[in-house]
C-alpha positions as CSV (number, residue, x, y, z in Angstrom):
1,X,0.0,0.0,0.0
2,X,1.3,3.9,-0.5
3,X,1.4,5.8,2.1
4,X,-0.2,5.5,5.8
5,X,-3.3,3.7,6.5
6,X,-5.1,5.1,9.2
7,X,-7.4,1.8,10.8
8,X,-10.2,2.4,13.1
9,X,-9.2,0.6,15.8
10,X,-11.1,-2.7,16.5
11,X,-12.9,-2.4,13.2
12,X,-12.5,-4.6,10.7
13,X,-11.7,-3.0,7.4
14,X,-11.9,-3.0,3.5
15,X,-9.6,-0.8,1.8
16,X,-9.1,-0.2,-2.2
17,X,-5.8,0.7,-2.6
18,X,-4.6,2.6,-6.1
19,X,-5.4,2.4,-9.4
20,X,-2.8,0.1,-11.2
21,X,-2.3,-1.9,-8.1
22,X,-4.1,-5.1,-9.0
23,X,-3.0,-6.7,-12.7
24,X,-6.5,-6.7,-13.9
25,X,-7.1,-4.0,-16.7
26,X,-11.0,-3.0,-14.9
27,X,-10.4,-4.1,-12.1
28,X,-7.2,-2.6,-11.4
29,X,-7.3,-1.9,-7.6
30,X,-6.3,-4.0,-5.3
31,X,-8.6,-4.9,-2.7
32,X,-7.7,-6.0,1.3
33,X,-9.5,-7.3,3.9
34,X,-8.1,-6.6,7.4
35,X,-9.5,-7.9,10.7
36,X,-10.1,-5.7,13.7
37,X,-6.2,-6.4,14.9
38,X,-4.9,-5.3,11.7
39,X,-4.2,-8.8,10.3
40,X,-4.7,-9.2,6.5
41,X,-7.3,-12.0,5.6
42,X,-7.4,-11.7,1.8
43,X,-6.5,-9.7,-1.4
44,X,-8.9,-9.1,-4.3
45,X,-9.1,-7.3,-7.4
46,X,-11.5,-4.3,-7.3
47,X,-12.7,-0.7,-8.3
48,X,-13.5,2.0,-6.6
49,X,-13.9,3.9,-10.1
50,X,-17.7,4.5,-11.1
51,X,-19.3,3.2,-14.3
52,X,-17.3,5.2,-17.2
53,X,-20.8,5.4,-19.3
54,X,-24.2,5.5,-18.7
55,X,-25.7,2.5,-19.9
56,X,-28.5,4.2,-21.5
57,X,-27.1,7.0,-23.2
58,X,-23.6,5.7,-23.6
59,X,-22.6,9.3,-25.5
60,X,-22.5,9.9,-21.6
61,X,-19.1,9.5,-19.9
62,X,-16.5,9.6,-17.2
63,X,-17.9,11.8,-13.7
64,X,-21.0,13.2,-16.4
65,X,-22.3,9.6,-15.7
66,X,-21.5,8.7,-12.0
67,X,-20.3,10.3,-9.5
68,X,-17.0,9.2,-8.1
69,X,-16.8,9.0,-4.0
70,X,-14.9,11.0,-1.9
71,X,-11.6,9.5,-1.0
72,X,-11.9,9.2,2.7
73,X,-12.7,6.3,5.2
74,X,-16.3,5.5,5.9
75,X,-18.5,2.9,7.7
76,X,-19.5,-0.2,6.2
77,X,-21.9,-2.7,7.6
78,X,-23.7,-6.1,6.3
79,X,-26.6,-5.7,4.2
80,X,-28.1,-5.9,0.3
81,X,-27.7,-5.5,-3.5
82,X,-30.4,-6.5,-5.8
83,X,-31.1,-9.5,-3.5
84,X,-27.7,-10.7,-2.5
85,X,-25.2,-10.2,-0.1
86,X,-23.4,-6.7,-0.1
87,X,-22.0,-4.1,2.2
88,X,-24.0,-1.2,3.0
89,X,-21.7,2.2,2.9
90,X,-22.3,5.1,5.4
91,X,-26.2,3.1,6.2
92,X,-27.6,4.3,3.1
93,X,-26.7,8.1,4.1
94,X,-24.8,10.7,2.0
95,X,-21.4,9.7,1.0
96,X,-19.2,12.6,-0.8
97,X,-18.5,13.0,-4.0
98,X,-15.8,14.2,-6.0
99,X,-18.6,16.5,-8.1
100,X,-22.4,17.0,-7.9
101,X,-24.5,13.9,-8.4
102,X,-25.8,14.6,-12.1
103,X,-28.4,11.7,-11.3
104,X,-30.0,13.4,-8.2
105,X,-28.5,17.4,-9.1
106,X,-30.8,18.2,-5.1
107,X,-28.5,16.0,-3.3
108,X,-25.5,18.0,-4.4
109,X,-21.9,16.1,-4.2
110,X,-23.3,13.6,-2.4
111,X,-24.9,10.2,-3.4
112,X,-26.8,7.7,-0.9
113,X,-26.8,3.7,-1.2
114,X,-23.5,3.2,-1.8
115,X,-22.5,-0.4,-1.6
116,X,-19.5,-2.6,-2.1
117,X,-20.7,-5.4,-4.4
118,X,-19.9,-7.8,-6.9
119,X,-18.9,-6.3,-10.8
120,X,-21.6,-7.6,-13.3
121,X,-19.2,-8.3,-16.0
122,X,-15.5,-9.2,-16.1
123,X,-15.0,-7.0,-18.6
124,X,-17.2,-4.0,-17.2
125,X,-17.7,-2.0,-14.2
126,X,-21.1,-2.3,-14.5
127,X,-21.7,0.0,-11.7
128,X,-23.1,3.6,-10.8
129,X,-20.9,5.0,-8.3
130,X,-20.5,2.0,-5.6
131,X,-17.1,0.4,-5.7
132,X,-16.9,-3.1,-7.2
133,X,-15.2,-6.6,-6.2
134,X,-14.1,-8.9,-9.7
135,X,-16.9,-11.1,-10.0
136,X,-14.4,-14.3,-9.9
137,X,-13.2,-13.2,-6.3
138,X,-17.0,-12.0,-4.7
139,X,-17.6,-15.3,-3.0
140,X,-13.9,-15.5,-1.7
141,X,-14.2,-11.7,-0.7
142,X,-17.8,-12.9,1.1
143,X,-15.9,-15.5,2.8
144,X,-12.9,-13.4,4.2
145,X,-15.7,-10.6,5.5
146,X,-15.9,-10.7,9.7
147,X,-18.9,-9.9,11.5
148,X,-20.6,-6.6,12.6
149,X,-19.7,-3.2,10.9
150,X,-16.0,-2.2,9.6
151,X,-14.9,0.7,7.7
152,X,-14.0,1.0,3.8
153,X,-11.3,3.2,2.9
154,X,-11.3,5.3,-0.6
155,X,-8.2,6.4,-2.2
């Protein structure tokens, strides 16, 4: 990892680390699971980036599309996505962005349920804002996860 990592302390944690950090050309961030002592319980491929087009008017692109979030560290807890297991960022609450949310322009730079889910495609980000675990590692990543909430950490 670059730089310092701040950890909540007793919290387990999920934190994306750089782009270019994982050898996978989408999902190019690498992707670590700590426990609440600060041991490491798995590695992944991930993204943290949004969707780089609007599915349905792909002319739409890069932060005109999604909004990326806020680097910063925020709480994660157990939850939901489209019927399967996900982590819930910031309990469904405003989570920063990097620009106003073009989606939902009265919620400003902020967007609301974030999660941390499976990519729809290995080939495609596939998602609108919520960072993303390689479809081929999601049920390894599932496995690694500890109990109760933990924190995710942006870059």
């Amino acid at each position: 990892m670059s730089g310092e990592i701040s950890l909540p302390p007793g919290k387990w944690g999920v934190v994306f680390e750089e782009k270019g950090t994982a050898s996978d050309s989408v999902y190019d961030q690498r992707v670590t699971v700590f426990s609440g002592y600060g041991a490491v319980l798995g590695t992944f491929k991930g993204s943290s980036t949004p969707n780089p087009f609007k599915p349905k008017d792909p002319l739409i692109k890069g932060k005109k599309a999604y909004p990326f979030v806020k680097p910063g560290v925020y709480p994660i807890t157990h939850g939901f996505h489209k019927g399967k297991h996900a982590l819930v960022v910031n309990n469904d609450g405003n989570v920063p962005t990097t620009d106003l949310n073009p989606n939902f322009p009265s919620q400003g730079a902020n967007a609301r349920y974030i999660r941390i889910h499976w990519g729809y495609s290995k080939a495609w980000k596939g998602s609108a804002g919520c960072p993303t675990i390689h479809p081929l590692n999601w049920n390894s990543f599932l496995c690694t996860l500890p109990s109760g909430q933990g924190f995710v950490i942006i870059p």
